[in-house]
C-alpha positions as semicolon CSV with decimal commas, in nm:
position;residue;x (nm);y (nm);z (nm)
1;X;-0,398;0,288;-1,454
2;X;-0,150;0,282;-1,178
3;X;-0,164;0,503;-0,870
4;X;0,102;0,360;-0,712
5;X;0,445;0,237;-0,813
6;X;0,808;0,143;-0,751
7;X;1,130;0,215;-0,966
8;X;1,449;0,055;-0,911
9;X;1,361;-0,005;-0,522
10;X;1,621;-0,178;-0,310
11;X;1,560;-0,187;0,052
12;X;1,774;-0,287;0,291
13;X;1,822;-0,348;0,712
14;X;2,161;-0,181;0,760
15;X;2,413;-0,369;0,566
16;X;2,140;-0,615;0,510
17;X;1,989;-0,598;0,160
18;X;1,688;-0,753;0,129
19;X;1,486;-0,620;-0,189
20;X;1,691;-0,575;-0,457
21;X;1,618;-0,348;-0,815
22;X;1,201;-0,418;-0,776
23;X;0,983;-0,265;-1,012
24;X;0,642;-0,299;-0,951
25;X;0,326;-0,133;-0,979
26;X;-0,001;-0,160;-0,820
27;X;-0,332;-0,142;-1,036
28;X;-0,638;0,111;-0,948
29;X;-0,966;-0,040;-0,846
30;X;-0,865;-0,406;-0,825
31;X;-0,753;-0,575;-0,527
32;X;-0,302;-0,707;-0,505
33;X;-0,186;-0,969;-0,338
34;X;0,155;-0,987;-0,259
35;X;0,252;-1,353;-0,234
36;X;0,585;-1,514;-0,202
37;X;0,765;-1,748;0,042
38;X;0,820;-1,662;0,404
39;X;1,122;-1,396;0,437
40;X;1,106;-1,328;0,122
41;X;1,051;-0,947;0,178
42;X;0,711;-0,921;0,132
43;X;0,641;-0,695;0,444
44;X;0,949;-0,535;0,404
45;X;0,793;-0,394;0,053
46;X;0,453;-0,331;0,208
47;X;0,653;-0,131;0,488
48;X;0,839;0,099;0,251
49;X;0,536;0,149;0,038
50;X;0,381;0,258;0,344
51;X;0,604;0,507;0,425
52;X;0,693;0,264;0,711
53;X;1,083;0,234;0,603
54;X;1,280;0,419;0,359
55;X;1,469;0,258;0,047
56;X;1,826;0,243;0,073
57;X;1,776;0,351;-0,322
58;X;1,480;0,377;-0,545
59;X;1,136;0,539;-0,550
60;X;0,801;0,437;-0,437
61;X;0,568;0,670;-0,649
62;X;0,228;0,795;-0,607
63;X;0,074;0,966;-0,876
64;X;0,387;1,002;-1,044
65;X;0,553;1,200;-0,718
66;X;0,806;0,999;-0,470
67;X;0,617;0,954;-0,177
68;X;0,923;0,929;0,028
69;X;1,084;1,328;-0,090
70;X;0,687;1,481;0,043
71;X;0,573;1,570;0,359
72;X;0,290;1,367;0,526
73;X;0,019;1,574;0,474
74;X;0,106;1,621;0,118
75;X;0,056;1,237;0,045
76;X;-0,265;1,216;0,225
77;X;-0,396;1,500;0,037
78;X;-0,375;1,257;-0,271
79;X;-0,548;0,948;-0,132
80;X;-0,916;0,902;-0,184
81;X;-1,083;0,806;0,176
82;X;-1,436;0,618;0,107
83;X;-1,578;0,357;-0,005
84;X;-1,496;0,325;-0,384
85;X;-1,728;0,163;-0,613
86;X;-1,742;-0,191;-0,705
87;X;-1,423;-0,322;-0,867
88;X;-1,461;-0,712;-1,008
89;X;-1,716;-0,763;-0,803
90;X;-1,539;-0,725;-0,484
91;X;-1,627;-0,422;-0,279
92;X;-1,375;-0,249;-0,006
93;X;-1,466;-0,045;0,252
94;X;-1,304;0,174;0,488
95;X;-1,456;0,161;0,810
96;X;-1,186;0,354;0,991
97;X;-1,506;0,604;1,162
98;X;-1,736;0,332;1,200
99;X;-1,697;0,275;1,608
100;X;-1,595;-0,128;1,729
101;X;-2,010;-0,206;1,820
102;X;-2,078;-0,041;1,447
103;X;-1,830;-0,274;1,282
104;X;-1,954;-0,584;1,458
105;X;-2,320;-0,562;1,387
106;X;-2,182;-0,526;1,012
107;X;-2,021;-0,797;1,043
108;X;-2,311;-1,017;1,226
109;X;-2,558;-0,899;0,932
110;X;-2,324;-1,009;0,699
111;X;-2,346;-1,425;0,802
């Protein structure tokens, strides 16, 4: 199932188009890569999913609502914060309350 999605996104710098008509979708409880030469647009797309930079035309979707037409706090209220469960084997965690010293023993134990 996907979470989050794009319709019909172009994106552009000014006058300077730069994504053009992308649909794309991003799949619950697996991990995306976004790969593609250099200036290619990939940050540009990770920016407007983000809420980073607005489409010149198109919709980034969450959930079926565009992210872009909500206020802030109405997104957030449909993220999940946690650590989900396994997902092919890989496991993600947010460590966003964890302090620095916290997040570097982790990482020592993890060697």
């Amino acid at each position: 199932m996907e979470r989050l999605y794009t319709e019909r996104l172009n994106i552009a710098y000014g006058e300077l188009s730069t994504v053009h008509n992308l649909n794309m979708s991003v799949p619950s409880g697996v991990i995306t890569a976004l790969a593609e030469a250099n200036g290619s647009g990939k940050s540009t797309i990770l920016k407007t999913m983000a809420r980073v930079m607005k489409p010149k035309s198109g919709r980034v979707l969450l959930d079926g609502k565009s992210i872009h037409g909500q206020p802030t706090k109405e997104v957030a209220k449909t993220t999940k914060p946690g650590c989900p469960r396994r997902a092919n084997r890989i496991r993600t965690c947010y460590l966003r309350t964890i302090p620095v010293s916290k997040k570097l023993g982790l990482a020592r134990e993890r060697r």
